[in-house]
Backbone atoms as SQL, in Angstrom:
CREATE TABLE atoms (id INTEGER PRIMARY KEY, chain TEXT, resi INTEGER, resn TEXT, atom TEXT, x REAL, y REAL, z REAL);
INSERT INTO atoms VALUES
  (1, 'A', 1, 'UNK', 'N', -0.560, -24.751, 64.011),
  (2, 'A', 1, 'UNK', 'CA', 0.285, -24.548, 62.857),
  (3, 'A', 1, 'UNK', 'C', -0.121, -23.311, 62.067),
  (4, 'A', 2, 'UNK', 'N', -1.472, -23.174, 62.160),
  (5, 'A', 2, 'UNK', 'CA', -2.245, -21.489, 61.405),
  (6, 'A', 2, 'UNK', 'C', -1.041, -20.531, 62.011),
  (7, 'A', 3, 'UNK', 'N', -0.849, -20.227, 63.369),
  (8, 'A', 3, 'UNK', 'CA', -0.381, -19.334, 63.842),
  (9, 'A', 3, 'UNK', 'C', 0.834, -19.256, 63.746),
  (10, 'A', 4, 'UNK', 'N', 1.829, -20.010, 62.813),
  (11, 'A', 4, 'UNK', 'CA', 3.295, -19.976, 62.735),
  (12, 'A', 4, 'UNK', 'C', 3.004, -19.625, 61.090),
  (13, 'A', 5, 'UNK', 'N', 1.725, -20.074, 60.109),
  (14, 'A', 5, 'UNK', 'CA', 1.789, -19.063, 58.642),
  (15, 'A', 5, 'UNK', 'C', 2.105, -18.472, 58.649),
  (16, 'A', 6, 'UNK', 'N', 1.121, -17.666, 59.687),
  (17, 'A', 6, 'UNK', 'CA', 0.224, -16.208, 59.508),
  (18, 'A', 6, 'UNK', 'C', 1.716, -15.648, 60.540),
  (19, 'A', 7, 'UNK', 'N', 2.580, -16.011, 61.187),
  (20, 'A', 7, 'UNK', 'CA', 3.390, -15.185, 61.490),
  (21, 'A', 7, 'UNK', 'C', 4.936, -15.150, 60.549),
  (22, 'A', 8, 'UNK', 'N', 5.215, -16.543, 59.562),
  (23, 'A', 8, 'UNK', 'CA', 5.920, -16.217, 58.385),
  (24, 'A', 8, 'UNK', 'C', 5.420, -15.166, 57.336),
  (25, 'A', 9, 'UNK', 'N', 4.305, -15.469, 57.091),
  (26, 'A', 9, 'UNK', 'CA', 3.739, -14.480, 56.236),
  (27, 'A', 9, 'UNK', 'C', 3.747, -13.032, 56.536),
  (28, 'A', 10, 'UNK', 'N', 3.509, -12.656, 57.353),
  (29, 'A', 10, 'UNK', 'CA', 3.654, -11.207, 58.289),
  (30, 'A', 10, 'UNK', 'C', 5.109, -10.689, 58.234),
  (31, 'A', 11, 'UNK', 'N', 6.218, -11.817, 58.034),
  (32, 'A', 11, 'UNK', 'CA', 7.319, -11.206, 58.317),
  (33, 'A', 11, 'UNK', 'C', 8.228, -10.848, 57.598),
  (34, 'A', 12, 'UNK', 'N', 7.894, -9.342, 57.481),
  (35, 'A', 12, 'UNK', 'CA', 8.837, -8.452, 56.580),
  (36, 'A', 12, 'UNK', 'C', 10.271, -8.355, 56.381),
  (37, 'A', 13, 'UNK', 'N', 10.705, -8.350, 57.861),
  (38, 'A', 13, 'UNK', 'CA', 11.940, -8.245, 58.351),
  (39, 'A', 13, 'UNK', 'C', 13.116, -9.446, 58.154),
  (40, 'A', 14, 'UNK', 'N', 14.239, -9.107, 58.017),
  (41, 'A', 14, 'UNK', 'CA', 15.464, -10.093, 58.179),
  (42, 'A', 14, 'UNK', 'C', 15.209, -10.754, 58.873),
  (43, 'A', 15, 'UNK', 'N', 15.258, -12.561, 57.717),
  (44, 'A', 15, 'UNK', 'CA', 15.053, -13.701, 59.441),
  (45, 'A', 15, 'UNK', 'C', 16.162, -13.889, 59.953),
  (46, 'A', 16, 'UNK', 'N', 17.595, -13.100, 59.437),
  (47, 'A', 16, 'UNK', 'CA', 18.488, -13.593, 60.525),
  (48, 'A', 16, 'UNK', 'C', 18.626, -12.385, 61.844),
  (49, 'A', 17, 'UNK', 'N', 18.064, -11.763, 61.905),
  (50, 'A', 17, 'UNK', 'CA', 18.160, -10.738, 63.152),
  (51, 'A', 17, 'UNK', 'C', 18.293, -11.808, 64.410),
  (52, 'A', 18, 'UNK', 'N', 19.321, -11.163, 65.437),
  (53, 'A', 18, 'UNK', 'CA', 19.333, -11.920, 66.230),
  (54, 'A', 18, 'UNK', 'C', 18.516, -11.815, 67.690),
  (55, 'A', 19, 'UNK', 'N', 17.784, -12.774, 68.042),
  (56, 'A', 19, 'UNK', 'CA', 17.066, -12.516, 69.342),
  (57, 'A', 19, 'UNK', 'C', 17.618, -12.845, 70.621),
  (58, 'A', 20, 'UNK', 'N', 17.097, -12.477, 71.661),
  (59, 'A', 20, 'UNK', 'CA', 17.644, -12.884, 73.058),
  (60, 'A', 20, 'UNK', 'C', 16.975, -14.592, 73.177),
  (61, 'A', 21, 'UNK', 'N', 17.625, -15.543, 73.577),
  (62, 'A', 21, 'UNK', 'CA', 17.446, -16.438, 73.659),
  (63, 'A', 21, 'UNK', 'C', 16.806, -16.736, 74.885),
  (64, 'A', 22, 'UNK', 'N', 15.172, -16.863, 74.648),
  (65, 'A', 22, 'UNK', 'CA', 14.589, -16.999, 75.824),
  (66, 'A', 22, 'UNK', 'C', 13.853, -18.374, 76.090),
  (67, 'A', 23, 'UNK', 'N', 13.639, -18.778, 77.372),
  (68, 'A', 23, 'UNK', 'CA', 12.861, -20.122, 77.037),
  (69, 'A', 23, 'UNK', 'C', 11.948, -20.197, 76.132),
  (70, 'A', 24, 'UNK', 'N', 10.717, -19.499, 75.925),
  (71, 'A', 24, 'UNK', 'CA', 9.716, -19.541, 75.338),
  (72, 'A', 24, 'UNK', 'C', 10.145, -20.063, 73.984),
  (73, 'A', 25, 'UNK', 'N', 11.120, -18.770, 73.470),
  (74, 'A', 25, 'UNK', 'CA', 11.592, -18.850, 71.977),
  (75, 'A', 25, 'UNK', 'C', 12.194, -20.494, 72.097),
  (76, 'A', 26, 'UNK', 'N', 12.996, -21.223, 72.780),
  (77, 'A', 26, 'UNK', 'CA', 13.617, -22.623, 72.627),
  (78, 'A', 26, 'UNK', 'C', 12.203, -23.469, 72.590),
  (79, 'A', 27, 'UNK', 'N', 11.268, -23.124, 72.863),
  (80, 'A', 27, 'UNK', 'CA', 9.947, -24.116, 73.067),
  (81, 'A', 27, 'UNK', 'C', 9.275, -23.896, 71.521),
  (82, 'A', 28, 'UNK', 'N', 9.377, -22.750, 71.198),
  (83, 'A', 28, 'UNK', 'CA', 8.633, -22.458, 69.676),
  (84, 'A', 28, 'UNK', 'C', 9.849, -22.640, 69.043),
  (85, 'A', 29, 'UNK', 'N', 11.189, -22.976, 68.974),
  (86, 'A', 29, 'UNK', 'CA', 11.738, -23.317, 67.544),
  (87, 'A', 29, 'UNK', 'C', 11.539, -24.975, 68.210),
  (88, 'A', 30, 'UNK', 'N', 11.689, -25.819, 69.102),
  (89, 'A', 30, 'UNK', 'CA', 11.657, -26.891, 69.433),
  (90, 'A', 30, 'UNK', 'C', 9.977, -27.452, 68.450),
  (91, 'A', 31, 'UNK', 'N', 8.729, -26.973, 68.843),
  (92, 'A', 31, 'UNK', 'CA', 7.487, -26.926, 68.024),
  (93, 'A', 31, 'UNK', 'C', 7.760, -26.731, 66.469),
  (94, 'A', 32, 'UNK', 'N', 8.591, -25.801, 66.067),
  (95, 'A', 32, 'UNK', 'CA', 8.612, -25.424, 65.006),
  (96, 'A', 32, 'UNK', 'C', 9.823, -26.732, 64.043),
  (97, 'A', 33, 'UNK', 'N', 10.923, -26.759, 64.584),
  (98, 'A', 33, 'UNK', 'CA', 11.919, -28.354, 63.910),
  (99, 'A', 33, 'UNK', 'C', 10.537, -29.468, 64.224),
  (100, 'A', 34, 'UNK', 'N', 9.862, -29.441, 65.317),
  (101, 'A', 34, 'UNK', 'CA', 9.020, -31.146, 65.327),
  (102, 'A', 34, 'UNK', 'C', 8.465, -30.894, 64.132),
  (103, 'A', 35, 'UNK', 'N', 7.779, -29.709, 63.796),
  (104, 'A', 35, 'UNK', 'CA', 6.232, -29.656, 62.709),
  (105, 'A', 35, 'UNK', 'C', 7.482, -29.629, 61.627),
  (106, 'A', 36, 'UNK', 'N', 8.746, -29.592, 61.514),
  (107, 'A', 36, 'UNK', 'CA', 9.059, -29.754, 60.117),
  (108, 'A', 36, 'UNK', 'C', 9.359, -30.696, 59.749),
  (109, 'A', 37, 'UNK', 'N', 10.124, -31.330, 60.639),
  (110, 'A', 37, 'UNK', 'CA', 9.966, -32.869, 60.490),
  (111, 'A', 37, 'UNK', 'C', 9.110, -33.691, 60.122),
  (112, 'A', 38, 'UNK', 'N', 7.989, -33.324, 60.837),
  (113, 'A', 38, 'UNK', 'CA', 6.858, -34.191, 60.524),
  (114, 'A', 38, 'UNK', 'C', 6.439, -33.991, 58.794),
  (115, 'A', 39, 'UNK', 'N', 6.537, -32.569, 58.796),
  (116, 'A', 39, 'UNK', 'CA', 6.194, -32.595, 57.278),
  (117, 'A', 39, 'UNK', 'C', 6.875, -33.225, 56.027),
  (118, 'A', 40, 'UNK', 'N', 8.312, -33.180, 56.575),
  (119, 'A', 40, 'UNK', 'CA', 9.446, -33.988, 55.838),
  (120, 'A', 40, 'UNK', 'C', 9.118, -35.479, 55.967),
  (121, 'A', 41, 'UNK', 'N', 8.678, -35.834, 56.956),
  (122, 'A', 41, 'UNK', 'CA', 8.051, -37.401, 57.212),
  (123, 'A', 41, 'UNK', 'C', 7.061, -37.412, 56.313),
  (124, 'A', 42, 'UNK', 'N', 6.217, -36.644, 56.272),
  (125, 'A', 42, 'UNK', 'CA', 5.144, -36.846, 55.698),
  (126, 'A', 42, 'UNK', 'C', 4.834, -36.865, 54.105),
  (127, 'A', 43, 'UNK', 'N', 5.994, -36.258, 53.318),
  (128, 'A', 43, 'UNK', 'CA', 6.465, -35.504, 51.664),
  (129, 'A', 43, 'UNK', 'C', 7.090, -36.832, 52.077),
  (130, 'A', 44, 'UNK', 'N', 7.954, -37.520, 52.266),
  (131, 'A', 44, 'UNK', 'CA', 8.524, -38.665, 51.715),
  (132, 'A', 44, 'UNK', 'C', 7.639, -39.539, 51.924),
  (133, 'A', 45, 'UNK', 'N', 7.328, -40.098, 52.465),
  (134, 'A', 45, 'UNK', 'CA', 5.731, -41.037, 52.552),
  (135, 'A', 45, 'UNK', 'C', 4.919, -40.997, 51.112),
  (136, 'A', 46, 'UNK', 'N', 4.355, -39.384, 51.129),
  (137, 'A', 46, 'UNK', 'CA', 3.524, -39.212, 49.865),
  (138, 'A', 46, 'UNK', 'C', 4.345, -39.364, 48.602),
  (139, 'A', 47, 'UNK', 'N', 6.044, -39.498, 48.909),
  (140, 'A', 47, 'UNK', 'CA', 6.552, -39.474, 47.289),
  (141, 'A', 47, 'UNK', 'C', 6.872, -41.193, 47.578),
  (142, 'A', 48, 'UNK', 'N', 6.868, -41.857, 48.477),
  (143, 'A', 48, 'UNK', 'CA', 7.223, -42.956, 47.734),
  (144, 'A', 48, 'UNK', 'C', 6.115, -43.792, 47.226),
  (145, 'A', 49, 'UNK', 'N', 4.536, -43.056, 48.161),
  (146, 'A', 49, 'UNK', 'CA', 3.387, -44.131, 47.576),
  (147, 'A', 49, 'UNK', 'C', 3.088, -43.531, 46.255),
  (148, 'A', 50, 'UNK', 'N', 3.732, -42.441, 45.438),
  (149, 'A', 50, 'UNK', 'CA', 3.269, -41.856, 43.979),
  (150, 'A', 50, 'UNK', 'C', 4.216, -42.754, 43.138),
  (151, 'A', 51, 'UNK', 'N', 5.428, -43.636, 43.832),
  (152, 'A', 51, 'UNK', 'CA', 6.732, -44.033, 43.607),
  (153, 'A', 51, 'UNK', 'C', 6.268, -45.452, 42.897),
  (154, 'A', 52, 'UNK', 'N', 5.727, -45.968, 44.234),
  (155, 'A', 52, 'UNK', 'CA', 4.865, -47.669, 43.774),
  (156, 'A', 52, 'UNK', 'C', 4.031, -47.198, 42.639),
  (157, 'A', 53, 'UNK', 'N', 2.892, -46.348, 42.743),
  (158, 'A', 53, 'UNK', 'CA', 1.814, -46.718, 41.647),
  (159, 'A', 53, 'UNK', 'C', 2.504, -46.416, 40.493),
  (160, 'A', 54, 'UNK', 'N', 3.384, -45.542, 40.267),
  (161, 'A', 54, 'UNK', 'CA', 4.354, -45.507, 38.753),
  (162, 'A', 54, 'UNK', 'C', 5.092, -46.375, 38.272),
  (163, 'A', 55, 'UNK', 'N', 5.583, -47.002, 39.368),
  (164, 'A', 55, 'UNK', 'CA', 6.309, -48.225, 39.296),
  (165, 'A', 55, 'UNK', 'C', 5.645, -49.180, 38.530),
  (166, 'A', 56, 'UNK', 'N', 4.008, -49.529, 39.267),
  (167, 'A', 56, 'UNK', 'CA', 3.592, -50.820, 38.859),
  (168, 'A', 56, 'UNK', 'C', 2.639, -50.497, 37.343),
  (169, 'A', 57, 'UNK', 'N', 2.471, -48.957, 37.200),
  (170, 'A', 57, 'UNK', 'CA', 1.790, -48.438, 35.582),
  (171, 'A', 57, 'UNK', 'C', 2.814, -48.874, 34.431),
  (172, 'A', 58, 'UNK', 'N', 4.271, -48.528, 35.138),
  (173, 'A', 58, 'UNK', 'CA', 5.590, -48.634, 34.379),
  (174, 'A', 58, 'UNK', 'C', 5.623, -49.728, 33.809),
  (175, 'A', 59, 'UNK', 'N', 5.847, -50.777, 34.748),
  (176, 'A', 59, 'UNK', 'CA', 6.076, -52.291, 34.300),
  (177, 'A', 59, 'UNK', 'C', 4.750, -53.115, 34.380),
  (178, 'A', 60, 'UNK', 'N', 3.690, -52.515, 33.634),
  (179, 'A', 60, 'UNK', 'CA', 2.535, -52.955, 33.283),
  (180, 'A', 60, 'UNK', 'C', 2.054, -53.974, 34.050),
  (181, 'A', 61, 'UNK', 'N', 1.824, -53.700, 35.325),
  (182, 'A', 61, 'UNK', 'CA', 1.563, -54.342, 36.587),
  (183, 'A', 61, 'UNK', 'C', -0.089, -54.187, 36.540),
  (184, 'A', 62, 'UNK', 'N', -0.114, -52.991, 36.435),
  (185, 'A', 62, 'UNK', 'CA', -1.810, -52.580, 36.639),
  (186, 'A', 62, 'UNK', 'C', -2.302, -51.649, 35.203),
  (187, 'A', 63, 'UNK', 'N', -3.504, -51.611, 35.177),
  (188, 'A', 63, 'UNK', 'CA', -3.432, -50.945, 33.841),
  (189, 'A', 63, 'UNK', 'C', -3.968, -48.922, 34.412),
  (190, 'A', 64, 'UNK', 'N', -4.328, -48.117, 33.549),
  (191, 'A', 64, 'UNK', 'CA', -4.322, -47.349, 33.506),
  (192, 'A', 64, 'UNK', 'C', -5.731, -46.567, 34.890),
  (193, 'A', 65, 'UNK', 'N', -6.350, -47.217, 34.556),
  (194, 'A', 65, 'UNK', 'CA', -8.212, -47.086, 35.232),
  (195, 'A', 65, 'UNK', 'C', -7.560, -47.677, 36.619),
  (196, 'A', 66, 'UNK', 'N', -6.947, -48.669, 36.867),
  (197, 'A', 66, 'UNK', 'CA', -6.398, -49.346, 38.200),
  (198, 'A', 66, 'UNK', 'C', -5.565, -48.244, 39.079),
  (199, 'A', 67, 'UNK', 'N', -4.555, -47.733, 37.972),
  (200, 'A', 67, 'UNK', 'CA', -3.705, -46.733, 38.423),
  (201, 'A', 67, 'UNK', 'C', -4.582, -45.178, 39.252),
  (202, 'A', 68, 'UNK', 'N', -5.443, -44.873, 38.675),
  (203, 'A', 68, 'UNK', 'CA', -6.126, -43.648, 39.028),
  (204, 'A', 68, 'UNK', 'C', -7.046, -44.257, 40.007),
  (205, 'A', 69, 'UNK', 'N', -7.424, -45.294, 40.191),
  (206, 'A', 69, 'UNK', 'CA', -8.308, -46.006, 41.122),
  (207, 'A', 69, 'UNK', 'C', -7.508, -46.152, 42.639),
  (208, 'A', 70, 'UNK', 'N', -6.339, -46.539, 42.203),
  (209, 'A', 70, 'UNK', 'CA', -5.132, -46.717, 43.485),
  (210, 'A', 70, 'UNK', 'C', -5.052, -45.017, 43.937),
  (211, 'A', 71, 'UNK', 'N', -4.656, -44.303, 43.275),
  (212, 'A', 71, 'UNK', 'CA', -4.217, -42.931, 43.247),
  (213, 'A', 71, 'UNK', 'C', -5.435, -42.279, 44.167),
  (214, 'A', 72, 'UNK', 'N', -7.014, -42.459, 44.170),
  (215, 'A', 72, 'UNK', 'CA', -7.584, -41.981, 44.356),
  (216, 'A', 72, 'UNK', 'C', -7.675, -42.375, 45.747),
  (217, 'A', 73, 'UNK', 'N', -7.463, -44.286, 45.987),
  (218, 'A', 73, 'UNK', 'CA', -7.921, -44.627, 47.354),
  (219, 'A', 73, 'UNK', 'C', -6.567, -43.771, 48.217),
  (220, 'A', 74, 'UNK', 'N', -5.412, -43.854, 47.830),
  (221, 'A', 74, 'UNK', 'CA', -4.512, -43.655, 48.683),
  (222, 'A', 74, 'UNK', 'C', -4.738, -41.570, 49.022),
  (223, 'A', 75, 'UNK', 'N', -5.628, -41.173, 48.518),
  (224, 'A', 75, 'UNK', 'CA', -5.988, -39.785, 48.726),
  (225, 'A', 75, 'UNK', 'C', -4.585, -38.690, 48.103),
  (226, 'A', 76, 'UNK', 'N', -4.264, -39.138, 46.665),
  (227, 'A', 76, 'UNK', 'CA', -3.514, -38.539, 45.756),
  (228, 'A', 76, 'UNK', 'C', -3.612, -38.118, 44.617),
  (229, 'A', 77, 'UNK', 'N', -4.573, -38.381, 44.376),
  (230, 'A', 77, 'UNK', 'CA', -5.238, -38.089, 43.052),
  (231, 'A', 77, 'UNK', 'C', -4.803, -36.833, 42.531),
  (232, 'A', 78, 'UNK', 'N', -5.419, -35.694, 43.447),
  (233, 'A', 78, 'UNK', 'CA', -5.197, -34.335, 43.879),
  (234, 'A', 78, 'UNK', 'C', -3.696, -33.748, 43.197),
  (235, 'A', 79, 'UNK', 'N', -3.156, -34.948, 43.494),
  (236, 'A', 79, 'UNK', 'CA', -1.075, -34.503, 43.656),
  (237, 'A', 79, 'UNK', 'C', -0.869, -34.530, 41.702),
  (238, 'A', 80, 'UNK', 'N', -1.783, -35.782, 41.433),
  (239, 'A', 80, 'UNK', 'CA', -1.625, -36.280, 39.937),
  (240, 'A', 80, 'UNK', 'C', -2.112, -35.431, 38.712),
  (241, 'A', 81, 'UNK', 'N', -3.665, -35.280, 38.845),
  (242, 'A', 81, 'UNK', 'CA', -4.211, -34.842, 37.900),
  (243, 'A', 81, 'UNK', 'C', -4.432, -33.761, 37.901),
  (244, 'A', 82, 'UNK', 'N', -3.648, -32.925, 37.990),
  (245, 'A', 82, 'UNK', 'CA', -3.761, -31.151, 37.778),
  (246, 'A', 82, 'UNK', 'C', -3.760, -30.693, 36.478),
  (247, 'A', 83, 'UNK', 'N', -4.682, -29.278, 35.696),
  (248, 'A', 83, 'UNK', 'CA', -4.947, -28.946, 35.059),
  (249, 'A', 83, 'UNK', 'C', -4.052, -28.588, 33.975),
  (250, 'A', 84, 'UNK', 'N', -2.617, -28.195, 34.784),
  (251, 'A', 84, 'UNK', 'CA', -1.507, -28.025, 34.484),
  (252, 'A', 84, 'UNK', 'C', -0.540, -28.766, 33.819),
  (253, 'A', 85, 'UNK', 'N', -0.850, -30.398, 33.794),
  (254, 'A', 85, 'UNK', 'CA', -0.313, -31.344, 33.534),
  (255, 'A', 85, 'UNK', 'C', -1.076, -32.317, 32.401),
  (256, 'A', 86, 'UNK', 'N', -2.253, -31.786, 32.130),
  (257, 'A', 86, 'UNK', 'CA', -3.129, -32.227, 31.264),
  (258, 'A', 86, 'UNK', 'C', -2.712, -32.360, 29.566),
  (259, 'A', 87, 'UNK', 'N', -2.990, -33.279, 28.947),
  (260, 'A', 87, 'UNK', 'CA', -2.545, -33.640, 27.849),
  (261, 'A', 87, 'UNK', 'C', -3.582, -32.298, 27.051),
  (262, 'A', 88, 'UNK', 'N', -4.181, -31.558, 27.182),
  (263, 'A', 88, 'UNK', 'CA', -4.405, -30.753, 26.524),
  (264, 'A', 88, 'UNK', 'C', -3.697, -29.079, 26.847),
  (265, 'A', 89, 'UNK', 'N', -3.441, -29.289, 27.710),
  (266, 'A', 89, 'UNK', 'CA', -2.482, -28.009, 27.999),
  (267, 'A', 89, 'UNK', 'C', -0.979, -27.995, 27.319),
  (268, 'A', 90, 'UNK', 'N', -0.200, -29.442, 27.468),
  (269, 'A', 90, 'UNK', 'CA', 0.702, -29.483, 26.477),
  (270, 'A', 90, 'UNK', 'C', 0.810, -29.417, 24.966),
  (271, 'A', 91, 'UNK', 'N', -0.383, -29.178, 24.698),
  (272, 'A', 91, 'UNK', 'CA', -1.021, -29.453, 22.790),
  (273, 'A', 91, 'UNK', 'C', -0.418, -27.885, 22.629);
């Protein structure tokens, strides 16, 4: 997946230019729709488990310390508590 960045990133040029349609190229956009998919699999997954723990903070299911405790096991924490979002940055 490094090597499909580092070749978006590199690319200066119009992505609609048109290429000769060669096998290779049908094998790398075929690689390239799986890995997006997967990532689309993978962003809905991570938004619906951010979905539950808000849910159950919402309707006072769990309390606050529970919530960041859940957040942390499910390896999201990361997604939550950014510097950016901090009750002292909004002051």
């Amino acid at each position: 997946m490094q090597h499909l960045a580092k070749q978006a990133h590199a690319c200066k040029t119009n992505l609609f230019i048109s290429h000769l349609p060669t096998e290779a190229n049908f094998q790398r956009a075929d690689l390239l729709l799986a890995s997006l998919y997967d990532a689309a699999q993978n962003a809905e997954r991570v938004a619906m488990k951010l979905d539950f723990v808000a849910t159950a903070l919402r309707r006072q299911l769990i309390s606050y310390n529970s919530a960041v405790n859940w957040l942390s096991d499910l390896g999201l924490l990361n997604y939550v508590l950014r510097p950016e979002f901090s009750y002292e940055a909004v002051q």
